[in-house]
C-alpha positions in Angstrom: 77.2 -27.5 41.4 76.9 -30.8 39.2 73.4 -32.2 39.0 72.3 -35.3 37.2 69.4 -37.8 36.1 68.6 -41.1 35.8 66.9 -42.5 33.2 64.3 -44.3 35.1 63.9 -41.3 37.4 63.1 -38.1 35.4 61.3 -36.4 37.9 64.1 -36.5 40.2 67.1 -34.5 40.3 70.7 -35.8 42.5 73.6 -33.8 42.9 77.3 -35.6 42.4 79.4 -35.0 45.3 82.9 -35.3 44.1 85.1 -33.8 46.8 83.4 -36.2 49.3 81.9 -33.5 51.9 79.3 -34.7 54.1 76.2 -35.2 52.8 74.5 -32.5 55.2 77.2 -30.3 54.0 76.4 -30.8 50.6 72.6 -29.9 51.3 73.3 -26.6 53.3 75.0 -25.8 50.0 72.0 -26.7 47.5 69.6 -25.0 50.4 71.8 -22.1 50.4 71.7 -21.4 46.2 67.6 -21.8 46.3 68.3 -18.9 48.8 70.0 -17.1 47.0 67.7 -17.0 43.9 65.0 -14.3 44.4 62.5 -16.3 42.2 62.9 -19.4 44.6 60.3 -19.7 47.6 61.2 -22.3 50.0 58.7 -23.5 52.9 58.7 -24.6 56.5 61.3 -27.8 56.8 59.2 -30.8 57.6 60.8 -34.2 58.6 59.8 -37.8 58.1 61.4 -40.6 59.8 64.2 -40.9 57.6 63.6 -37.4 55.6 63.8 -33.9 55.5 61.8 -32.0 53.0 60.9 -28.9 51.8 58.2 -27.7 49.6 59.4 -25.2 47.5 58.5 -22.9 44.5 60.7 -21.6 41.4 58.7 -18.5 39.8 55.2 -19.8 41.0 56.1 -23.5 40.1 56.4 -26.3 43.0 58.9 -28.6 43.7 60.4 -30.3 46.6 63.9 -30.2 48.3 64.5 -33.6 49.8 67.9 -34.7 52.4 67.2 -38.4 52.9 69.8 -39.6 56.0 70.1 -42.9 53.1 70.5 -41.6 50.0 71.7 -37.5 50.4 70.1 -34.5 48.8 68.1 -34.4 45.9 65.0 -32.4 44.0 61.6 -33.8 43.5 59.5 -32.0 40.2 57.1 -33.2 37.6 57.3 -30.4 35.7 59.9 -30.9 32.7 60.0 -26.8 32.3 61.0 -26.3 36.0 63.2 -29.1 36.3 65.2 -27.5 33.4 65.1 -24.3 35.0 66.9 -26.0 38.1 69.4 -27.6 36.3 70.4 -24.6 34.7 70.1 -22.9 38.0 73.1 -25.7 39.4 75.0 -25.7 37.0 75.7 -22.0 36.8 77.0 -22.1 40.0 
């Protein structure tokens, strides 16, 4: 799965979506991955009015799992050492 960064948003972490699936699609499959990975805990989904969220954990580290109905899927961390491990996390599979 193909992440990327913006400059201006380091603490954020989108996901391209190049064969043009839905965007709830494309969440179910990030979801799906964190569920995979043993080391991942992921909590109750909360929603906001234009938001779903979960806040999450990677090997005692938190970090959130955002679908925005606007602007798709994306990752929320302010951690530079967990963000990495996330990428590397996508972009193995």
């Amino acid at each position: 799965m193909k992440t990327y960064q913006l400059d201006h948003e380091p603490n954020r972490l989108g996901f391209t979506n190049y064969q043009r699936i839905d965007e709830e699609e494309l969440f179910n499959g990030i979801l799906s991955c964190l569920q995979d990975n043993p080391d991942v805990k992921i909590g109750v989904k909360k929603t906001g009015p234009s938001e779903d969220y979960y806040h999450c954990s990677l090997s005692g580290s938190s970090f959130t799992l955002l679908y925005d109905i606007d602007y798709g899927a994306s990752i929320y961390c302010d951690k530079p050492d967990t963000m990495q491990e996330l990428i590397r996390l996508f972009e193995a599979k």
